[in-house]
N, C-alpha and C positions, 0 to 999 in steps of 0.2 A: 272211243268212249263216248256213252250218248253227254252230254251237255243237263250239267246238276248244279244249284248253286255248291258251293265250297260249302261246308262246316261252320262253323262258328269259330272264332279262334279271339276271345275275348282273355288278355291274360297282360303282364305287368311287362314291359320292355327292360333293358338292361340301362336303360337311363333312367330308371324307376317310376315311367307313366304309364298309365293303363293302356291298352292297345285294345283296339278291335279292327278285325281284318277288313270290315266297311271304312275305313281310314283309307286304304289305300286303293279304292275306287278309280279306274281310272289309268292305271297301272295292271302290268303284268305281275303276277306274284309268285316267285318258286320258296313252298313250304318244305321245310326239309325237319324232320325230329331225331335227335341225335344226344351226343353229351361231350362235355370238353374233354374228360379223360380217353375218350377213345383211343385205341393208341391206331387203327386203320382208315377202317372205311369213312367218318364222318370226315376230317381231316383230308381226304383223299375226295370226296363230294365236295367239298366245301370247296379244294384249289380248282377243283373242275369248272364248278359254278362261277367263279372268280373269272376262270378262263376263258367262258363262254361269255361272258356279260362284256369282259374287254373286246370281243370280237362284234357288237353289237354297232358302235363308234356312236353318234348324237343320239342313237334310239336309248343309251345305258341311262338316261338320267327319270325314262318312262318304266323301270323294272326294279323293283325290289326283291332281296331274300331275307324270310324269316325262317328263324334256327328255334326250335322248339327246344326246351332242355329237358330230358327224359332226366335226368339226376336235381334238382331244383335245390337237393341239400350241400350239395359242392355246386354247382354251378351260380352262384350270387349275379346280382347284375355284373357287377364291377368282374368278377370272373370273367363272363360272357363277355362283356365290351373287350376286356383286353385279349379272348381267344380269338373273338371275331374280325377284330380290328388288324389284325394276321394275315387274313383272308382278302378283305375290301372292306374299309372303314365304314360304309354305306347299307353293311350287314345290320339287319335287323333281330337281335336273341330275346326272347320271350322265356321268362319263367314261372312261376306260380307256386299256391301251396302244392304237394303230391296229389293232390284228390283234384284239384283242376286240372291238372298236367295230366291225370291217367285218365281224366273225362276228356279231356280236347283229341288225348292220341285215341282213343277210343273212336270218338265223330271223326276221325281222319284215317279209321282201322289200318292203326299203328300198331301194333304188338310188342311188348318187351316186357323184360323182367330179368333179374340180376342172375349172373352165371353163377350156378353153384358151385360152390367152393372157392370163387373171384370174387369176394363185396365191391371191388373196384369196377368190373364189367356186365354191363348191358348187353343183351341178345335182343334184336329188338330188328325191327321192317326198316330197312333200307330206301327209300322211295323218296324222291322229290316230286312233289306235286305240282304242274303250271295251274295257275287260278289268271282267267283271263279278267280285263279290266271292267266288266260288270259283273262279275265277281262267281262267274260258273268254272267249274275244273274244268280244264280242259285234257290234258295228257297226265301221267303219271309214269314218270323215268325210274328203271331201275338201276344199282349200280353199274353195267357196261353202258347202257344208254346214256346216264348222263356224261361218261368220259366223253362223249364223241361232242365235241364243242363245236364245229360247224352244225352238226345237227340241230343242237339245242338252239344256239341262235338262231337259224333258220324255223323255228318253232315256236320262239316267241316275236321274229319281226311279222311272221303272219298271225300269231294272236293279237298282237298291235295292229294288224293291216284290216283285218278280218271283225274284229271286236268293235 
């Protein structure tokens, strides 16, 4: 993947301050857009990510993940802090009004929209994005990719090494 800065991804944390992705400069970043109801894949990314960031050891405190909420009308802060906090207390969830949320997954060509005939399910891009610490994407993992937790570590200690 050539080397692009990331997106913009200016939007409200689940501790209800503004966030913008140049905050974490510095840092490796895996952007993930997803929603708490999921009942599969986001839940099933998220333990993954969890998995690999523990195999990381003193590098885990240079690496953030933010969770983008594709649903922002159930997903509250207070929602997201306590789905995330599940996962690895250290998870970062982002939500906004709908019109900022389908503008960010748009700049991040996220795709989704509600399953018809399910108001509670999303169909939507799967994909974790590594944003290296000057703030260019670097990889973009699909769901089998990012199961494979040696990989992924091994993917962000050389964005840390390389960046």
């Amino acid at each position: 993947m050539p080397h692009r800065l990331a997106p913009r991804l200016d939007l409200i944390t689940d501790r209800g301050q503004q966030f913008s992705l140049g905050q974490l400069r510095g840092h490796a970043v895996l952007v993930y857009f997803g929603y708490t109801n999921c009942p599969d894949v986001c839940p099933t990314t998220l333990a993954d990510l969890a998995s690999a960031l523990r195999g990381l050891g003193g590098l885990r405190s240079k690496v953030d993940v933010v969770f983008v909420t594709l649903d922002p009308a159930h997903d509250t802060p207070p929602v997201l802090r306590h789905y995330l906090t599940a996962f690895d207390p250290h998870f970062i969830g982002l939500t906004a009004p709908p019109a900022a949320i389908a503008e960010a997954a748009k700049s991040w060509n996220i795709s989704w929209k509600r399953a018809p005939g399910h108001a509670d399910y999303i169909d939507h891009t799967s994909v974790v994005a590594l944003v290296g610490p000057h703030g260019y994407l670097r990889t973009r993992y699909g769901v089998a990719q990012i199961s494979d937790r040696d990989g992924v570590s091994k993917d962000i200690r050389h964005v840390l090494d390389v960046s």
